[in-house]
Kinemage of the C-alpha trace (Angstrom):
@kinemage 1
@onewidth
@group {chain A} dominant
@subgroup {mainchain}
@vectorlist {calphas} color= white
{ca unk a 1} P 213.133 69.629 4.707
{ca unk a 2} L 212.457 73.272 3.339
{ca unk a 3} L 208.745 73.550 4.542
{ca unk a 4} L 209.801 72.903 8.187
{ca unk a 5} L 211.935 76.239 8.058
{ca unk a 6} L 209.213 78.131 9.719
{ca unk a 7} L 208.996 75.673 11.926
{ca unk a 8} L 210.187 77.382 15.004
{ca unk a 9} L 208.341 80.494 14.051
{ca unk a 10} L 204.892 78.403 14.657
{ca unk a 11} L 206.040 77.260 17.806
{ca unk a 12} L 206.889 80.708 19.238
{ca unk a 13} L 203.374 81.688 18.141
{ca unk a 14} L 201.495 78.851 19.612
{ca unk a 15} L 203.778 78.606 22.572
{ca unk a 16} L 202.796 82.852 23.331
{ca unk a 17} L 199.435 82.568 22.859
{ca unk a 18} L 199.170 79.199 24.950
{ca unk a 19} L 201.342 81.412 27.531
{ca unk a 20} L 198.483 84.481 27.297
{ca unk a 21} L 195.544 81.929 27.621
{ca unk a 22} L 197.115 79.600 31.128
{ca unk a 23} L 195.941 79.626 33.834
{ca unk a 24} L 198.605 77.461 36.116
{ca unk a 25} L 196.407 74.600 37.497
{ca unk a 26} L 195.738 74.091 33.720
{ca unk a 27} L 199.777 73.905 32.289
{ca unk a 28} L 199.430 70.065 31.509
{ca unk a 29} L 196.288 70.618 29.325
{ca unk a 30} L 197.873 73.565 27.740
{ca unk a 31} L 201.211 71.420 27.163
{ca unk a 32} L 198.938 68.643 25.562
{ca unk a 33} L 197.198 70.876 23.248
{ca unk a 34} L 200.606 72.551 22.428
{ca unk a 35} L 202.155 69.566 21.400
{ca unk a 36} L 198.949 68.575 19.304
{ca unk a 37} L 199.055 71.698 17.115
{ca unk a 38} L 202.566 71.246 16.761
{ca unk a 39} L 202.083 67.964 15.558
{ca unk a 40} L 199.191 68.956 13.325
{ca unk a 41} L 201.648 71.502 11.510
{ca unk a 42} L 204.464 68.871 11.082
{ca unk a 43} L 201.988 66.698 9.160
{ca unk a 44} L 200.486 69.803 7.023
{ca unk a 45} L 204.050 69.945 6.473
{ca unk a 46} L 204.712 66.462 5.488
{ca unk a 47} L 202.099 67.011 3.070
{ca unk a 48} L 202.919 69.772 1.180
{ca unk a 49} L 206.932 67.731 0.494
């Protein structure tokens, strides 16, 4: 599990930049896309084991 220890460090980053970028009538877009680069960086992850 030692690539996912910059895990959280990627989420703070996405999660502030999706914060700058929001408008409010757009949160469950910007919680989808979130969620997608999250997941994109988990498997980058999984592939580097």
């Amino acid at each position: 599990m030692q690539p996912l220890k910059n895990f959280g460090f990627f989420e703070k980053l996405i999660a502030m930049n999706g914060i700058k970028n929001l408008k409010p009538k757009s949160m469950p877009c910007a919680q989808i896309q979130i969620l997608y680069v999250l997941g994109f960086f988990f498997r980058l992850n999984q592939l580097t084991l």
